[in-house]
C-alpha positions as CSV (number, residue, x, y, z in Angstrom):
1,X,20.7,-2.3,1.6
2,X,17.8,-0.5,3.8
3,X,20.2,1.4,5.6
4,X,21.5,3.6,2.2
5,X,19.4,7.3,1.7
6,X,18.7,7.3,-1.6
7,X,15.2,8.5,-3.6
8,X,15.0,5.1,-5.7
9,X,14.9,2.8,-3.0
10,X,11.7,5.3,-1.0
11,X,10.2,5.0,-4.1
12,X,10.9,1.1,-4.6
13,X,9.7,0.9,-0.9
14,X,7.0,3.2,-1.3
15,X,5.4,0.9,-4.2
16,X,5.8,-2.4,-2.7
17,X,5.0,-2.0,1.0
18,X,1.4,-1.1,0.8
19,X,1.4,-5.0,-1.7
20,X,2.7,-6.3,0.7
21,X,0.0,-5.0,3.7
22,X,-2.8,-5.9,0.5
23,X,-1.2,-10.1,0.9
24,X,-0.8,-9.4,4.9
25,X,-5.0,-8.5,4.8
26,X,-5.8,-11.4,2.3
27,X,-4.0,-13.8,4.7
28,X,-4.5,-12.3,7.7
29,X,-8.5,-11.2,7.7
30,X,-9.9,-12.6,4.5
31,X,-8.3,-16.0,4.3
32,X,-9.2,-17.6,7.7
33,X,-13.1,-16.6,8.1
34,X,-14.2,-17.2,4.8
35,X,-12.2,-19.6,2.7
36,X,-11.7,-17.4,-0.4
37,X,-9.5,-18.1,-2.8
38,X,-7.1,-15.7,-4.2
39,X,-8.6,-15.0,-7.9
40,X,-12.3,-15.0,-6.2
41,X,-10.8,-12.6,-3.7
42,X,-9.6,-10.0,-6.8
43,X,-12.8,-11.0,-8.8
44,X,-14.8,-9.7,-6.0
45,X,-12.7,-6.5,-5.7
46,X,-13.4,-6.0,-9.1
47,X,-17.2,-6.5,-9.1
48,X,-17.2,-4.3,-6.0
49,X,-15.3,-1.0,-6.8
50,X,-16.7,0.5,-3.6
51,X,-14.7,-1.5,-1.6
52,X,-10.8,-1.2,-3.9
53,X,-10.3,2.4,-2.3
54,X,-11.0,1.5,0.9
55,X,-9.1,-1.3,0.8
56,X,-6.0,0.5,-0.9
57,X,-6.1,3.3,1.9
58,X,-5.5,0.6,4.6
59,X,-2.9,-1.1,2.9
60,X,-1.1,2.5,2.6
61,X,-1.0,2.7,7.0
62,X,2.3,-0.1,6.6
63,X,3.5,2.9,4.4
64,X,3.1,5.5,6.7
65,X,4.9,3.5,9.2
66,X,8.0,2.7,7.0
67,X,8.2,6.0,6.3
68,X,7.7,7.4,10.2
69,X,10.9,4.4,10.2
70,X,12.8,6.1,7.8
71,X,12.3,9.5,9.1
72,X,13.3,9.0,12.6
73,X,16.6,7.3,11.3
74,X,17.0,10.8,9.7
75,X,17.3,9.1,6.1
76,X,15.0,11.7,4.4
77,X,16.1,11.6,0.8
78,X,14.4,7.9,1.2
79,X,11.1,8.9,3.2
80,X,10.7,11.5,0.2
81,X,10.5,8.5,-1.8
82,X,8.1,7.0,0.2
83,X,6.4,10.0,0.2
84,X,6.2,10.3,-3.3
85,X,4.5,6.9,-4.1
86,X,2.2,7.5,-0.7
87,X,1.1,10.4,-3.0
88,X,0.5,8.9,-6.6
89,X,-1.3,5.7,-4.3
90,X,-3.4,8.4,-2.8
91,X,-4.5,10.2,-6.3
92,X,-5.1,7.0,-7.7
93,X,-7.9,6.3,-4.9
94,X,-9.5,9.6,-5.5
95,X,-9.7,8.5,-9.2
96,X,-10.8,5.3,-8.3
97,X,-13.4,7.1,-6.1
98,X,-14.5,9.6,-8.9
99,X,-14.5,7.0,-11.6
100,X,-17.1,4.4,-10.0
């Protein structure tokens, strides 16, 4: 299924790898030091909207590498697709930024 070239799966990729990196950093770096639960975890991102961008933009480095992946396997209708939701994740952090 990974292996086909086609724009919906980049852009079904694109959406749910930089999830997946947010769950990786919960587990990862938040989980073990402090002993946060996951609704106190999302509580505080929503109390602190400084820190939701910033978070967001490292969750997207997973989607850079999937899509460096899919372009060195030459499937490049699918890294356009990863592209594409790397974009609309990217103009949602400026808005996040310019909202406050």
């Amino acid at each position: 299924m990974l292996k086909k070239d086609n724009l919906s799966l980049g852009i079904l990729l694109g959406f749910l790898t930089p999830l997946v990196a947010f769950f990786l950093y919960y587990f990862i770096v938040i989980r073990p030091h402090n002993d946060i639960a996951f609704g106190q975890f999302i509580g505080i991102l929503k109390d602190n909207r400084q820190m939701l961008p910033k978070l967001v933009s490292v969750c997207l480095l997973l989607n850079g590498a999937v899509f460096f992946l899919y372009t060195r396997k030459r499937l490049d209708i699918t890294a356009k697709g990863i592209f594409l939701m790397t974009m609309l994740y990217a103009i949602g952090i400026i808005l996040l930024k310019l909202i406050r």
